[in-house]
C-alpha positions as CSV (number, residue, x, y, z in Angstrom):
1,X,142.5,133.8,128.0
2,X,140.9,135.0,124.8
3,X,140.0,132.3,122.2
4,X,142.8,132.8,119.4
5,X,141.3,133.3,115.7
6,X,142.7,133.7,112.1
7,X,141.8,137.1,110.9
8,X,142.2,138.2,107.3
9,X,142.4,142.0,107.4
10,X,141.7,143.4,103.1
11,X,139.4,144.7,101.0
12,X,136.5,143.9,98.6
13,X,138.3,145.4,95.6
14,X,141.9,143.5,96.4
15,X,142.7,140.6,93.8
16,X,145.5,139.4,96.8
17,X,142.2,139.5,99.6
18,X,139.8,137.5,97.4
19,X,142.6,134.8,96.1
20,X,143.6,135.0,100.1
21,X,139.7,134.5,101.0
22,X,139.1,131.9,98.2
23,X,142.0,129.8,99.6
24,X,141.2,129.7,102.9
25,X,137.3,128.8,101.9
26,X,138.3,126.1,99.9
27,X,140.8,124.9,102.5
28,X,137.9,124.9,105.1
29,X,140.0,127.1,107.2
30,X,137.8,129.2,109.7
31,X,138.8,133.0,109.5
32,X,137.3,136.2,110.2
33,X,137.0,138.5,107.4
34,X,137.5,142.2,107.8
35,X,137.1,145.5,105.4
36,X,139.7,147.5,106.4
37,X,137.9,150.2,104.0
38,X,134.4,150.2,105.7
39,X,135.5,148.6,109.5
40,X,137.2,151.7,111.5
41,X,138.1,149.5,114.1
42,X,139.9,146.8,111.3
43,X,141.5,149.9,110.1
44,X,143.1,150.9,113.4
45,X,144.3,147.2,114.0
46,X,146.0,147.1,110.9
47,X,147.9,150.2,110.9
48,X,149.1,149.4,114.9
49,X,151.1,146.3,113.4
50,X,152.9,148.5,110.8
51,X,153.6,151.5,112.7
52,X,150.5,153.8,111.5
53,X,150.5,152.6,107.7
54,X,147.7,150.2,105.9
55,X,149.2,147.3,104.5
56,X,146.4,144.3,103.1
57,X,146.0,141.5,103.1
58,X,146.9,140.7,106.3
59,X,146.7,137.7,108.4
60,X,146.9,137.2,112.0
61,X,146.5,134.7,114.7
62,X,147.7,135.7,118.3
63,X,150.4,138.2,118.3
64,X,151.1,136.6,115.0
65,X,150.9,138.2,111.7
66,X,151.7,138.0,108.0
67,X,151.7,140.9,105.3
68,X,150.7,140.2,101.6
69,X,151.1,135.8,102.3
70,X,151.6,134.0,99.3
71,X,150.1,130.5,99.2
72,X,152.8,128.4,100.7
73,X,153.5,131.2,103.0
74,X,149.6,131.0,104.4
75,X,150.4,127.8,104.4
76,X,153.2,127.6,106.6
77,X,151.5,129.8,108.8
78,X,148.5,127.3,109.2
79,X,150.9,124.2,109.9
80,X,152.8,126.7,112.6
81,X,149.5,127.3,114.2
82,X,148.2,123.7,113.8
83,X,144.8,125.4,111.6
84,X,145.0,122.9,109.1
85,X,144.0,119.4,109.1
């Protein structure tokens, strides 16, 4: 089975993606970080969660996935997936 890992899906120029970033990095949450603007591929796995449209920030683990997360929401998401210590 593949390894599960959080995946923030935004942009550079997003003010929701960098507070979304900054939290996680001063959480010392592990993520991946993708440019849905300059990764195809983080493009294409965007849109399939939303039926074809681009919606950022968005964060998935699993099969699991939020749209636009505020701060307690990212943060009931982490405690769900036990990510946070």
């Amino acid at each position: 089975m593949a390894e599960k890992k959080l995946k923030l899906y935004g942009t550079n120029w997003c003010p929701k993606s960098a507070n979304l970033r900054n939290y996680l990095q001063s959480e010392w949450i592990e993520f991946e970080d993708y440019n849905v603007e300059t990764q195809p591929e983080a493009d294409k796995e965007v849109r399939a969660l939303y039926d074809g449209q681009l919606k950022f920030p968005t964060v998935t683990y699993g099969k699991d996935f939020l749209k636009n997360p505020s701060i307690k929401e990212i943060d009931a998401f982490l405690d769900q997936h036990d990510l946070k210590e």
